[in-house]
Gaussian input, Z-matrix of N, CA and C with variables (Angstrom, degrees):
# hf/3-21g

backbone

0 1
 N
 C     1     B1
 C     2     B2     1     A1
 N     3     B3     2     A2     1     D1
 C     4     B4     3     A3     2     D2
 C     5     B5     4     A4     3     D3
 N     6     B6     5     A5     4     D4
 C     7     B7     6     A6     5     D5
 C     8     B8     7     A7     6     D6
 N     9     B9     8     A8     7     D7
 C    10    B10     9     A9     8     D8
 C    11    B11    10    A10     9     D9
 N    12    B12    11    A11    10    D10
 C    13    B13    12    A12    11    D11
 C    14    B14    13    A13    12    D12
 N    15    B15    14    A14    13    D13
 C    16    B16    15    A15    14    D14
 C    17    B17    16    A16    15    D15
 N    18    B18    17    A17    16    D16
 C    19    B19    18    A18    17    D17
 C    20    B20    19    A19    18    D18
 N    21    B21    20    A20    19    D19
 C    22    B22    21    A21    20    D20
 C    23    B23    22    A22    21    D21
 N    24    B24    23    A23    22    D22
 C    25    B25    24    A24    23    D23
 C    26    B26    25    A25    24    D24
 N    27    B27    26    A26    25    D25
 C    28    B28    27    A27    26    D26
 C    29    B29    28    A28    27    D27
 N    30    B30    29    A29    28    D28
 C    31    B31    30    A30    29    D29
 C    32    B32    31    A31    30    D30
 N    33    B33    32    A32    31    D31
 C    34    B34    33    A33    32    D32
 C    35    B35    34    A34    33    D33
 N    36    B36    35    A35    34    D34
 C    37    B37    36    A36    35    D35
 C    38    B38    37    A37    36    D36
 N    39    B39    38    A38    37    D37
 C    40    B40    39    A39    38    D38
 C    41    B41    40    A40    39    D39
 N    42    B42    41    A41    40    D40
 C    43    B43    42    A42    41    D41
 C    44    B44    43    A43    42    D42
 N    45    B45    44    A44    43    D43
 C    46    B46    45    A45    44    D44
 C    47    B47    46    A46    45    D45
 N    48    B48    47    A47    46    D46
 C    49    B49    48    A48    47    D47
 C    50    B50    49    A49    48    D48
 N    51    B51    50    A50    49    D49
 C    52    B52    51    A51    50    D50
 C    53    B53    52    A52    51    D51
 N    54    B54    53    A53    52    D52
 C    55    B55    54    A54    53    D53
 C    56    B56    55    A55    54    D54
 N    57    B57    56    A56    55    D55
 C    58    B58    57    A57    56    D56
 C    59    B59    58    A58    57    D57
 N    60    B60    59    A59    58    D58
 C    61    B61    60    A60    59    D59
 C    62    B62    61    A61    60    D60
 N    63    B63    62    A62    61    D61
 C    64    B64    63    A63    62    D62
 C    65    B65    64    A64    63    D63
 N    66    B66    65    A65    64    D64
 C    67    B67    66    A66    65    D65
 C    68    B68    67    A67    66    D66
 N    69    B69    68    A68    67    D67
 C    70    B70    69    A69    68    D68
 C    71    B71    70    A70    69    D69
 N    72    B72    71    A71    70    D70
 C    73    B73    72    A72    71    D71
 C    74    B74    73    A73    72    D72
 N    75    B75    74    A74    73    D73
 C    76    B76    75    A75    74    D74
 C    77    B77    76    A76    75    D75
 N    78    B78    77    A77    76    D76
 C    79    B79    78    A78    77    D77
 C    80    B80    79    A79    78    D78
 N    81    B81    80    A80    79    D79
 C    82    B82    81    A81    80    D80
 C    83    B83    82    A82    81    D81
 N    84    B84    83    A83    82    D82
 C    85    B85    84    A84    83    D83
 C    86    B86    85    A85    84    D84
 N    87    B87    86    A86    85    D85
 C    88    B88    87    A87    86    D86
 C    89    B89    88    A88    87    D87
 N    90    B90    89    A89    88    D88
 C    91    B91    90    A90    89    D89
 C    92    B92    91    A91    90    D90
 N    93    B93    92    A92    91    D91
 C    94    B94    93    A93    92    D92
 C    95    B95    94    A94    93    D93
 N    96    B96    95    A95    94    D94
 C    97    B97    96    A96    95    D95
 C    98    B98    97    A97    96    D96
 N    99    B99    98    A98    97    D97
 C   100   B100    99    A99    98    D98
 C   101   B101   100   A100    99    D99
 N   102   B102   101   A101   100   D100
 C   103   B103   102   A102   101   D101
 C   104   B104   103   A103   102   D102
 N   105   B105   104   A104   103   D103
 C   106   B106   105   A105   104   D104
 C   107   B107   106   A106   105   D105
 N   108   B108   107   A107   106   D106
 C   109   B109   108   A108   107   D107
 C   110   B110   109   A109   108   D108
 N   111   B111   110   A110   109   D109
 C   112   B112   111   A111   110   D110
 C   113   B113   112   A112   111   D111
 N   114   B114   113   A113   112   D112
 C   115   B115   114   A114   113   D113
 C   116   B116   115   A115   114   D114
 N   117   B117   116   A116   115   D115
 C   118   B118   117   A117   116   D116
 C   119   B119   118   A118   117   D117
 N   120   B120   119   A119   118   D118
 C   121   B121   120   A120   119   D119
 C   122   B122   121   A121   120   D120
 N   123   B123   122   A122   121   D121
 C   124   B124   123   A123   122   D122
 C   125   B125   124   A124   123   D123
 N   126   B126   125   A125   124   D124
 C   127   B127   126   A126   125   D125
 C   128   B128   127   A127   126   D126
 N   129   B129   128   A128   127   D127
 C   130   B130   129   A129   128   D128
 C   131   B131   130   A130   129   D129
 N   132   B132   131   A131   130   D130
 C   133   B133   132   A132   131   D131
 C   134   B134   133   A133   132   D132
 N   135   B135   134   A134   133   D133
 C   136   B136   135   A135   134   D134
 C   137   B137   136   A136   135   D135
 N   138   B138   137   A137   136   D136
 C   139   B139   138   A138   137   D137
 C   140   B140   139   A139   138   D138
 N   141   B141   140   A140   139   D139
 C   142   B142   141   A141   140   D140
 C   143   B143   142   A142   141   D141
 N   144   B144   143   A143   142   D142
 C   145   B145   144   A144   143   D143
 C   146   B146   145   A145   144   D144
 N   147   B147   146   A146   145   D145
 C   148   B148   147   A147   146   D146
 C   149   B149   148   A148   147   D147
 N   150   B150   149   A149   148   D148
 C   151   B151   150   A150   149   D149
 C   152   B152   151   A151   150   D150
 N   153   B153   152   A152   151   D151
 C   154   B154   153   A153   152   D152
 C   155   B155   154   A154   153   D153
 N   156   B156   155   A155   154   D154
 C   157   B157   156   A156   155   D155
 C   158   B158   157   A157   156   D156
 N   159   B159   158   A158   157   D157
 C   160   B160   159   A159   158   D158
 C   161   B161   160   A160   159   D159
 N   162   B162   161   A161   160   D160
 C   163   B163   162   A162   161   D161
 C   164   B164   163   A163   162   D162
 N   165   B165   164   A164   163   D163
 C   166   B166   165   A165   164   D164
 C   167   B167   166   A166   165   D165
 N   168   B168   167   A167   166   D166
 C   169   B169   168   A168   167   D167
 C   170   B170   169   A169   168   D168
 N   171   B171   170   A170   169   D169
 C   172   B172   171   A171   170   D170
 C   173   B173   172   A172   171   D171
 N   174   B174   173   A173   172   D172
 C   175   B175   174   A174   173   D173
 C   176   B176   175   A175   174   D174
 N   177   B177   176   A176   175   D175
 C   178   B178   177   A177   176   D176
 C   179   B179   178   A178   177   D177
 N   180   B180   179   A179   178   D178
 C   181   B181   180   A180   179   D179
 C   182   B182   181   A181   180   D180
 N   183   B183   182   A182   181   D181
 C   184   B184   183   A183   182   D182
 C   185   B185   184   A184   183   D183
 N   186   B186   185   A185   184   D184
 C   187   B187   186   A186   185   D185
 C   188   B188   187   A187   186   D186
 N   189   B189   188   A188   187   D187
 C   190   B190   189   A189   188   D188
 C   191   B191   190   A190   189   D189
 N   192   B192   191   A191   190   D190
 C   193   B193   192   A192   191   D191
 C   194   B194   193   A193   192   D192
 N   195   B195   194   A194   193   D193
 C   196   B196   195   A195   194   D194
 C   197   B197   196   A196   195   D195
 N   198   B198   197   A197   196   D196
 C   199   B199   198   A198   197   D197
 C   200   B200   199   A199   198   D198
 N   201   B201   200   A200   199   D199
 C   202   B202   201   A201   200   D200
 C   203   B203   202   A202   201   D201
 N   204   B204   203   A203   202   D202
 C   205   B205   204   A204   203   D203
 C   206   B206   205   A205   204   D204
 N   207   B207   206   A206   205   D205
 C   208   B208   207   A207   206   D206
 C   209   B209   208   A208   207   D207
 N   210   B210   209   A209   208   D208
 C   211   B211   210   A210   209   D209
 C   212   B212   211   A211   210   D210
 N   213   B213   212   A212   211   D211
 C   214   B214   213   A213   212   D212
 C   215   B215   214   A214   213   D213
 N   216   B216   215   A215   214   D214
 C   217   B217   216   A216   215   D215
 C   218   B218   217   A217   216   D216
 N   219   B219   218   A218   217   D217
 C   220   B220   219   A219   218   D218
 C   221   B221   220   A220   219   D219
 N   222   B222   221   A221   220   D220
 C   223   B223   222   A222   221   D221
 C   224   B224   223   A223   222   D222
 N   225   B225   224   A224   223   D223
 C   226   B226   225   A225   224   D224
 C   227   B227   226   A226   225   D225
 N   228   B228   227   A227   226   D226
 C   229   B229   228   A228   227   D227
 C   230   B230   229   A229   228   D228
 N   231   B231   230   A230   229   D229
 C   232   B232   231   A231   230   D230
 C   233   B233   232   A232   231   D231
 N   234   B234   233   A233   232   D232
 C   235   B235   234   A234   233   D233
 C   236   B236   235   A235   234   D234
 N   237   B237   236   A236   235   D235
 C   238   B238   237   A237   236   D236
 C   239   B239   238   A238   237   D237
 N   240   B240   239   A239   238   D238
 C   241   B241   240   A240   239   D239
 C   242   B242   241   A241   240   D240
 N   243   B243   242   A242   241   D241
 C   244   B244   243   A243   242   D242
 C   245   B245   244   A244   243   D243
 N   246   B246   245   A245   244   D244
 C   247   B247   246   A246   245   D245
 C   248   B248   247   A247   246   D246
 N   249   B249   248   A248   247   D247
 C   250   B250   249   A249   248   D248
 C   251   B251   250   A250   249   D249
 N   252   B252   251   A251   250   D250
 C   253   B253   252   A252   251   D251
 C   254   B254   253   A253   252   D252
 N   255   B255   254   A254   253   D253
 C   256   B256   255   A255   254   D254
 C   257   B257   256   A256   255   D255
 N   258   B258   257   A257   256   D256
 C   259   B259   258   A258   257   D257
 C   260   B260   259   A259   258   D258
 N   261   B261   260   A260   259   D259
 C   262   B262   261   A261   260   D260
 C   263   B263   262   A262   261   D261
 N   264   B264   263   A263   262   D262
 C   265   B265   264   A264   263   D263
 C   266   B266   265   A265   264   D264
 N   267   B267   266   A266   265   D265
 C   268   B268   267   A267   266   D266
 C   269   B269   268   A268   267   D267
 N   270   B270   269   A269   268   D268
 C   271   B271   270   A270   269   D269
 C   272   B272   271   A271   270   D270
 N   273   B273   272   A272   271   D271
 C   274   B274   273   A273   272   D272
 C   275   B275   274   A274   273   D273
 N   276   B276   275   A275   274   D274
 C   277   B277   276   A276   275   D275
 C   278   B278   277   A277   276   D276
 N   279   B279   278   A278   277   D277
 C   280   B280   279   A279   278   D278
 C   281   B281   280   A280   279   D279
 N   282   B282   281   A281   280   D280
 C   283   B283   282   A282   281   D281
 C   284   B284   283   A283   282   D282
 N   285   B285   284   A284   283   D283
 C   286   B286   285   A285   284   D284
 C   287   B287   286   A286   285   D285
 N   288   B288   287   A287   286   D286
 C   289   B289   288   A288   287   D287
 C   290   B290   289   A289   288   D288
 N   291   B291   290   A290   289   D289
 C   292   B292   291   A291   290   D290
 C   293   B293   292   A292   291   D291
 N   294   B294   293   A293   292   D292
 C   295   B295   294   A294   293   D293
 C   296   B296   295   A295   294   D294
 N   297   B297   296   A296   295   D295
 C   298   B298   297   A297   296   D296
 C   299   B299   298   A298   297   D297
 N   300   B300   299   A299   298   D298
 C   301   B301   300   A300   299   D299
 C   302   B302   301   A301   300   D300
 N   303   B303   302   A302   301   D301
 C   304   B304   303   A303   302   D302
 C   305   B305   304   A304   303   D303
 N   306   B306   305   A305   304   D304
 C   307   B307   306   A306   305   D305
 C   308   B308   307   A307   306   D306
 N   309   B309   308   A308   307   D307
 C   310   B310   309   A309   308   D308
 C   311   B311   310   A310   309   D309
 N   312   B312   311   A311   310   D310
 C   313   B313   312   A312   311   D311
 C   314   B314   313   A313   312   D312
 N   315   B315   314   A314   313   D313
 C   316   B316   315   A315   314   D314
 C   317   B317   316   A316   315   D315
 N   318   B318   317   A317   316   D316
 C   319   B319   318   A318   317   D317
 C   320   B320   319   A319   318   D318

   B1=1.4359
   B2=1.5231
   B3=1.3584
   B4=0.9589
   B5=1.4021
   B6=1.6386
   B7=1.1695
   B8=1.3777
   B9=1.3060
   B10=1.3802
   B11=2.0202
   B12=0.9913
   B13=1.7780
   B14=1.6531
   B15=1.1097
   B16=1.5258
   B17=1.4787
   B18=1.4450
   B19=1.6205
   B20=1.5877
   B21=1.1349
   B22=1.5605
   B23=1.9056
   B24=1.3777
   B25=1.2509
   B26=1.7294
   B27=1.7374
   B28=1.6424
   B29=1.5432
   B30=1.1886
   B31=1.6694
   B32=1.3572
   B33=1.5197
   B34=1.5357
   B35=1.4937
   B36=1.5487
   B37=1.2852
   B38=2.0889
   B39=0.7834
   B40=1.8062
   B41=1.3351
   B42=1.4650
   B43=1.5225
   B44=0.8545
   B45=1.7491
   B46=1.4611
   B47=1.0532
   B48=0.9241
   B49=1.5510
   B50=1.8169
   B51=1.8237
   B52=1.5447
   B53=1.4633
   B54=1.4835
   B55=1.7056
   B56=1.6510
   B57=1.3270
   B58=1.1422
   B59=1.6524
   B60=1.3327
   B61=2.4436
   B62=1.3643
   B63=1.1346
   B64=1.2567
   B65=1.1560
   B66=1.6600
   B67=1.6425
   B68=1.4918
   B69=1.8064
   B70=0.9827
   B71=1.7933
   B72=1.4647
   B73=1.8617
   B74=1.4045
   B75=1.3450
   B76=1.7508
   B77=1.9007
   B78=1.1586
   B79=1.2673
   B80=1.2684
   B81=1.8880
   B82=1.0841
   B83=1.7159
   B84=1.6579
   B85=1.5366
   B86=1.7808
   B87=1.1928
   B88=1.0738
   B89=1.2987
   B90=1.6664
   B91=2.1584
   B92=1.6551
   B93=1.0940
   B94=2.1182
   B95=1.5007
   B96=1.3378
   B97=1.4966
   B98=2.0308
   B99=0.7615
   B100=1.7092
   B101=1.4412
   B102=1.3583
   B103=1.7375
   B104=1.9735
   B105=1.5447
   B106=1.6695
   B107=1.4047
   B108=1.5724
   B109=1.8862
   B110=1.5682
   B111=1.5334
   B112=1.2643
   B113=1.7708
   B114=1.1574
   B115=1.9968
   B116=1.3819
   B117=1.8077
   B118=1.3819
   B119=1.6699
   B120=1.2763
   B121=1.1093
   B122=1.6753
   B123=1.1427
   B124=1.2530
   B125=1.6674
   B126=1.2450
   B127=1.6743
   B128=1.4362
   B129=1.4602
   B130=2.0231
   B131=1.6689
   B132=1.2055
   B133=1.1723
   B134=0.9018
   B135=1.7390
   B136=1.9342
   B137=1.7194
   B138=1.0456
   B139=1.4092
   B140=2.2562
   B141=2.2487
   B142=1.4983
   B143=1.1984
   B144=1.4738
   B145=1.8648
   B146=1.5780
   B147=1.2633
   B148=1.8472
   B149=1.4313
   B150=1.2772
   B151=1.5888
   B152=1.4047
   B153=1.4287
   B154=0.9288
   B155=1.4564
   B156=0.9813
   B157=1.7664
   B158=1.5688
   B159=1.5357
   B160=1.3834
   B161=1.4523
   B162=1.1983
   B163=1.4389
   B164=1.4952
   B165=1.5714
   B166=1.3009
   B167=1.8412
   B168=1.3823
   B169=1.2032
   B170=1.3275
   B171=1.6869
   B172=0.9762
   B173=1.9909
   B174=1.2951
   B175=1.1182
   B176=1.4463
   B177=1.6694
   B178=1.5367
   B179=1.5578
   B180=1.5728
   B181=1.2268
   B182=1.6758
   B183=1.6679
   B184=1.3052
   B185=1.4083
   B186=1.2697
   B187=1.9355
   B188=1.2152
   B189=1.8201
   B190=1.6458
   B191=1.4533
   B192=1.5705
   B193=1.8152
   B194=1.0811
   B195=2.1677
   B196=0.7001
   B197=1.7258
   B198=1.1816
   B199=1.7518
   B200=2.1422
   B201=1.1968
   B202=1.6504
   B203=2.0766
   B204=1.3688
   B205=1.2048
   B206=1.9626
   B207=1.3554
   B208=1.8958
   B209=1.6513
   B210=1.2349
   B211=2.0608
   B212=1.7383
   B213=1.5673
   B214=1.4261
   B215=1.5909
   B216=1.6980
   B217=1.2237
   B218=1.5381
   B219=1.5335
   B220=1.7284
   B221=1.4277
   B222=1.7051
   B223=2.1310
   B224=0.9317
   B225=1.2062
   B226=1.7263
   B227=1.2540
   B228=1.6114
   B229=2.0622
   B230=0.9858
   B231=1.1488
   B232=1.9712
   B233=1.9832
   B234=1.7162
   B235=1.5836
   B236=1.4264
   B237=1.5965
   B238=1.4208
   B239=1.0802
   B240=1.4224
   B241=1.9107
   B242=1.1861
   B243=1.1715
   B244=1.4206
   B245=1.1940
   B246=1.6043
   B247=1.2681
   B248=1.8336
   B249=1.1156
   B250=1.6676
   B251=1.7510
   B252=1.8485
   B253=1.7744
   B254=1.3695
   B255=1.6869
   B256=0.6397
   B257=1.9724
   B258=1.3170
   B259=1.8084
   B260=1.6990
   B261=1.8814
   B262=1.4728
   B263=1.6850
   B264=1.7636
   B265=1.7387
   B266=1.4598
   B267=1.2287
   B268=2.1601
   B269=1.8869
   B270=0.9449
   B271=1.2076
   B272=1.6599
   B273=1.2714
   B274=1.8020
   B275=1.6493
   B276=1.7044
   B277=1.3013
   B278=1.2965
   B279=1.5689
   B280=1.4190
   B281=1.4915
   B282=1.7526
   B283=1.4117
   B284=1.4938
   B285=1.6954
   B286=1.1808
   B287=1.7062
   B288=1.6207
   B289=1.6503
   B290=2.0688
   B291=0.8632
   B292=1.9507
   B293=1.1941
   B294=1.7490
   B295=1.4493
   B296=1.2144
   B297=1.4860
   B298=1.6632
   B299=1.1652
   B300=1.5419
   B301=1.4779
   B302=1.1799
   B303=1.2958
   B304=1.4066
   B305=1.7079
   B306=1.0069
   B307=1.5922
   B308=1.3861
   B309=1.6249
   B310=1.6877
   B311=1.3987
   B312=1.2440
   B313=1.7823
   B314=1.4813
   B315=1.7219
   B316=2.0294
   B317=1.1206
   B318=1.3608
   B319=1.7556
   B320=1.4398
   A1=108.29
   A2=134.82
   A3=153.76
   A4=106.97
   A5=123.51
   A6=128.32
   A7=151.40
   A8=104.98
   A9=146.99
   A10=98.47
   A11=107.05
   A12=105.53
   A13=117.43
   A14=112.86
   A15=108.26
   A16=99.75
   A17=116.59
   A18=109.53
   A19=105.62
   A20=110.40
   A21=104.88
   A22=109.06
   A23=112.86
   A24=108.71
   A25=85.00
   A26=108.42
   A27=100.05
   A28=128.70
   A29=92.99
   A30=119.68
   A31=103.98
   A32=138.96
   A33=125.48
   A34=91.90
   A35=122.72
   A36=100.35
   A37=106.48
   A38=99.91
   A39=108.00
   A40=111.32
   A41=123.07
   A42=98.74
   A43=125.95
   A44=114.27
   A45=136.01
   A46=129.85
   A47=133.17
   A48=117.23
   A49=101.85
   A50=77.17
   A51=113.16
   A52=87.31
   A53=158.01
   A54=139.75
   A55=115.44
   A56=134.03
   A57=120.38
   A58=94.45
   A59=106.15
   A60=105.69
   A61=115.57
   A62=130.04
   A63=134.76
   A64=122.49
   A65=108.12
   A66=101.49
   A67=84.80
   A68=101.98
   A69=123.60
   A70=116.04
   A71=100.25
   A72=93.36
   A73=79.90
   A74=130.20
   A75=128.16
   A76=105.02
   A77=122.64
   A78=106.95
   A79=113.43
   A80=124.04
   A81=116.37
   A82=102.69
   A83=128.17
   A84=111.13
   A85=92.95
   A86=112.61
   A87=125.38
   A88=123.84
   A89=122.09
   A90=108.94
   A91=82.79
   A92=77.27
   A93=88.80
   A94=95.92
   A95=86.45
   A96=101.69
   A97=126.59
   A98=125.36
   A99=124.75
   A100=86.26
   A101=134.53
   A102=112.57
   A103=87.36
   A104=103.61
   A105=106.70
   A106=86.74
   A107=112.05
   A108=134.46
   A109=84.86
   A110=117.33
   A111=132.60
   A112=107.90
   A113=105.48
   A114=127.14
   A115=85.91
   A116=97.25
   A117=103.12
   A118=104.79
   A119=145.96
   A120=143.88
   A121=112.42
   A122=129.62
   A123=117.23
   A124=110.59
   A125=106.68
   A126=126.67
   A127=96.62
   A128=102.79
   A129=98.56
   A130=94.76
   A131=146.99
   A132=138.17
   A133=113.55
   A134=106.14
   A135=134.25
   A136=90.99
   A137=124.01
   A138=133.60
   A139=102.84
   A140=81.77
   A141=98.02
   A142=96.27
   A143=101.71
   A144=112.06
   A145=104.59
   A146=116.71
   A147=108.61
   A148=96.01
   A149=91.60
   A150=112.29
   A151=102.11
   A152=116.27
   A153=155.61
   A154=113.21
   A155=149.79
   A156=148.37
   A157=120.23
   A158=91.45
   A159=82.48
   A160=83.55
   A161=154.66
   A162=151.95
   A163=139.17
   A164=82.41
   A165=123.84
   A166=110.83
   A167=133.18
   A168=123.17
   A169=129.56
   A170=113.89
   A171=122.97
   A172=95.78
   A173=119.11
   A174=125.05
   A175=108.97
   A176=115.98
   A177=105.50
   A178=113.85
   A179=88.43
   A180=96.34
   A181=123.33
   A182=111.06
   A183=127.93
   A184=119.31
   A185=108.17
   A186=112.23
   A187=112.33
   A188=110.97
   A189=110.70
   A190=121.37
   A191=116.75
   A192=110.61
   A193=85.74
   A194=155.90
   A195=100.38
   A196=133.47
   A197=95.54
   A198=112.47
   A199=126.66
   A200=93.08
   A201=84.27
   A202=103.30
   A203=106.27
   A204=116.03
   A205=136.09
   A206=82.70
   A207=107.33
   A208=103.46
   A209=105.13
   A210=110.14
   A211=86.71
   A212=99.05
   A213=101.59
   A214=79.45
   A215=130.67
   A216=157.89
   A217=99.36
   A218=113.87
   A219=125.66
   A220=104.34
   A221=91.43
   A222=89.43
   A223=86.67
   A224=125.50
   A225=134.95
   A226=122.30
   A227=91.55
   A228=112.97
   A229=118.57
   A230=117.64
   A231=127.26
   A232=100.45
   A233=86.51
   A234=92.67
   A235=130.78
   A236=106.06
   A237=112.23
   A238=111.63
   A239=123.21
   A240=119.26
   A241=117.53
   A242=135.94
   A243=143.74
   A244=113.65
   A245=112.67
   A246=120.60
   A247=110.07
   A248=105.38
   A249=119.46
   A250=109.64
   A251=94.57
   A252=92.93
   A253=88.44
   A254=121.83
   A255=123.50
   A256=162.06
   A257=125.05
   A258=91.98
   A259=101.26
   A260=76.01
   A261=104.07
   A262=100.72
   A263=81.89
   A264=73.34
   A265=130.65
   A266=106.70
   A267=106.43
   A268=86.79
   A269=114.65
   A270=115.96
   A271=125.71
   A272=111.82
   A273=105.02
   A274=108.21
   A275=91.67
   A276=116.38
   A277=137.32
   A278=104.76
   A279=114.59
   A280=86.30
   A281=112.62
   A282=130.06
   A283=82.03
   A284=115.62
   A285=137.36
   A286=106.20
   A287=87.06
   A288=90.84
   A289=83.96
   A290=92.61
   A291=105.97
   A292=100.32
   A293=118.91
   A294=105.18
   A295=75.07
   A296=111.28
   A297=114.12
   A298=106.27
   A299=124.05
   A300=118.23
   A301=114.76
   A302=120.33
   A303=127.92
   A304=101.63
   A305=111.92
   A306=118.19
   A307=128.20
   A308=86.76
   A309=108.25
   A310=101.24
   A311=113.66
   A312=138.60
   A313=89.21
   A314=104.84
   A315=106.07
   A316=122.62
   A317=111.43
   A318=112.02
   A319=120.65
   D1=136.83
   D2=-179.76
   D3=-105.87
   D4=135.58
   D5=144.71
   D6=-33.29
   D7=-36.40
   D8=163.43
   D9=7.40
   D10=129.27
   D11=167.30
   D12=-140.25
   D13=108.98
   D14=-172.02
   D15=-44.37
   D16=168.40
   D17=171.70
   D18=-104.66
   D19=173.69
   D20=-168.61
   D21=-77.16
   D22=-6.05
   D23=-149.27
   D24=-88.83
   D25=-41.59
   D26=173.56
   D27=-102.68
   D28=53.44
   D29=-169.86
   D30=-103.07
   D31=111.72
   D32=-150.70
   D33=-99.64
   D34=2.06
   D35=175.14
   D36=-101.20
   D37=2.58
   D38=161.76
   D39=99.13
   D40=-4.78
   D41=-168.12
   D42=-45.04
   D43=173.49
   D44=139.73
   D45=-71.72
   D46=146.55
   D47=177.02
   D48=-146.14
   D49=126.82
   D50=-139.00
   D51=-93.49
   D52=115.40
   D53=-173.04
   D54=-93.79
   D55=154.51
   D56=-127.49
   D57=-174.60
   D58=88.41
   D59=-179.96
   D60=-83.08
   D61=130.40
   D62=136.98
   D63=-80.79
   D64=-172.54
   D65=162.07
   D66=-153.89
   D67=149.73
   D68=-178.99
   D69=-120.03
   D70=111.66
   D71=-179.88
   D72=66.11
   D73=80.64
   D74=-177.74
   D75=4.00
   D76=53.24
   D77=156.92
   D78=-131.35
   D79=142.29
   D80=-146.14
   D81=-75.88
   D82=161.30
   D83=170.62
   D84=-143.35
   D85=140.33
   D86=172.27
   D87=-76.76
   D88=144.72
   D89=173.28
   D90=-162.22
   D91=-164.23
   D92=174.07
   D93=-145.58
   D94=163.65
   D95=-179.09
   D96=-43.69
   D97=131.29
   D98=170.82
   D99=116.50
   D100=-18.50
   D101=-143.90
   D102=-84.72
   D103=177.30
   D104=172.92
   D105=-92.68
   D106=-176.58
   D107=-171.65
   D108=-69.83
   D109=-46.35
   D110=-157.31
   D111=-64.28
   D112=-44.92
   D113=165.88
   D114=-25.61
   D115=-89.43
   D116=-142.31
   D117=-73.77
   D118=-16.14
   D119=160.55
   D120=-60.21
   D121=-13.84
   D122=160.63
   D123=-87.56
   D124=-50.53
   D125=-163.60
   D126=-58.29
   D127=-18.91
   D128=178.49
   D129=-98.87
   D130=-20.57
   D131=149.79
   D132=115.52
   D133=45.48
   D134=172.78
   D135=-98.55
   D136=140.62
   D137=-169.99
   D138=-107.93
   D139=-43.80
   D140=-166.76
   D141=-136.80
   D142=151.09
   D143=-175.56
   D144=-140.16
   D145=-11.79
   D146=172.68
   D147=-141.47
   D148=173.26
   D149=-163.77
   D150=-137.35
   D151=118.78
   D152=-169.99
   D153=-67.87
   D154=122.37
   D155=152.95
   D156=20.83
   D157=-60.86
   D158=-160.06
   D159=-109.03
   D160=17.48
   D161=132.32
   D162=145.44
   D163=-4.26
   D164=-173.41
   D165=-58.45
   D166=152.03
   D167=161.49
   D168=-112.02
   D169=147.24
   D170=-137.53
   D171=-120.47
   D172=149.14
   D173=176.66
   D174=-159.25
   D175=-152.53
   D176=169.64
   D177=-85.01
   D178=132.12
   D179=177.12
   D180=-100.31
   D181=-45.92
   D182=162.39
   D183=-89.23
   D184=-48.21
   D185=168.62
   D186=84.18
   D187=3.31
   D188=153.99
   D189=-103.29
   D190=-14.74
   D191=176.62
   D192=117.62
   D193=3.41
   D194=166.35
   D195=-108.39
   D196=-6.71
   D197=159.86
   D198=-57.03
   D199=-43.80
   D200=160.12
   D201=83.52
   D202=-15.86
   D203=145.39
   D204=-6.50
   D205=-59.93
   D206=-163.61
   D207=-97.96
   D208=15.42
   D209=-172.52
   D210=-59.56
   D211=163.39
   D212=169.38
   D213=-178.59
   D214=156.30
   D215=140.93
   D216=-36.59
   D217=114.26
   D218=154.46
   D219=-134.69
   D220=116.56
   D221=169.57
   D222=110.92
   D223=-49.44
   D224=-142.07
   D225=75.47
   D226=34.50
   D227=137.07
   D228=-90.04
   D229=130.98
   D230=-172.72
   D231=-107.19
   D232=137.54
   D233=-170.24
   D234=106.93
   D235=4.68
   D236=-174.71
   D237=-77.63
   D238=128.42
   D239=157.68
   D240=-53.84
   D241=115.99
   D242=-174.66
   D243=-72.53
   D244=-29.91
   D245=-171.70
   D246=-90.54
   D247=-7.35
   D248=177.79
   D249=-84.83
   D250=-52.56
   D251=-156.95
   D252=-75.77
   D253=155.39
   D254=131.19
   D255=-67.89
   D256=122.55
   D257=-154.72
   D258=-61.07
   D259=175.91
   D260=176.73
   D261=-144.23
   D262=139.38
   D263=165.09
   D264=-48.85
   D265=127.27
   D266=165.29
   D267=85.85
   D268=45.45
   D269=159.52
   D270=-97.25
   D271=112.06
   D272=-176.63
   D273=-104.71
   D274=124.46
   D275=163.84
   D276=-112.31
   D277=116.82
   D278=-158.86
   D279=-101.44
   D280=151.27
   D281=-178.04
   D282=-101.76
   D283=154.72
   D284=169.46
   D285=-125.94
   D286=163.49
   D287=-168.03
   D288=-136.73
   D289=146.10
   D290=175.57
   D291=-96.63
   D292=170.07
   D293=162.68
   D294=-143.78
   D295=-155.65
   D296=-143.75
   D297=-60.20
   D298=-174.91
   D299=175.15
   D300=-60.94
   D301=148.28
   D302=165.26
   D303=88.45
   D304=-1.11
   D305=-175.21
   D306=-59.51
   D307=-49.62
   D308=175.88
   D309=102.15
   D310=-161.83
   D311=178.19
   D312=-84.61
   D313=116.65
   D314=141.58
   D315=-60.72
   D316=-38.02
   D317=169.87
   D318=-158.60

């Protein structure tokens, strides 16, 4: 999968494209408006944002909400589909890490 984003100018349905920061692990990431948390966390050229059990990293995997894969801390709600919410400006996204089963959220 590629990042790849048409630009709005050869986009035949016309948008605008409205620009729009988060920050991820407090670092700032750029997207525009409409994209999911999950958009612009790839399109900035994060592949994986949680870590999985056995250590592995985790990102979108299905890219409709129903694998649960792409969770990450927004607001500082833990468990969000990244690939569901859509961003918002001033949105903070914290990466989570699991530990063994039954462990819960490290953070």
């Amino acid at each position: 999968m590629s990042a790849h984003m048409m630009s709005a100018a050869g986009d035949p349905v016309g948008r605008e494209d409205r620009s729009l920061v988060v920050t991820v692990d407090g670092v700032p990431a750029g997207g525009v408006v409409g994209q999911t948390l999950a958009a612009v966390l790839l399109a900035g050229g994060r592949a994986a944002w949680r870590t999985a059990p056995g250590g592995g990293g985790r990102g979108v995997f299905c890219g409709i909400g129903i694998c649960f894969d792409c969770v990450a801390t927004v607001n500082g709600v833990p468990d969000i589909r990244l690939c569901r919410r859509p961003a918002r400006d001033g949105d903070a996204v914290v990466t989570q890490t699991r530990g063994p089963a039954g462990a819960g959220a490290a953070r």
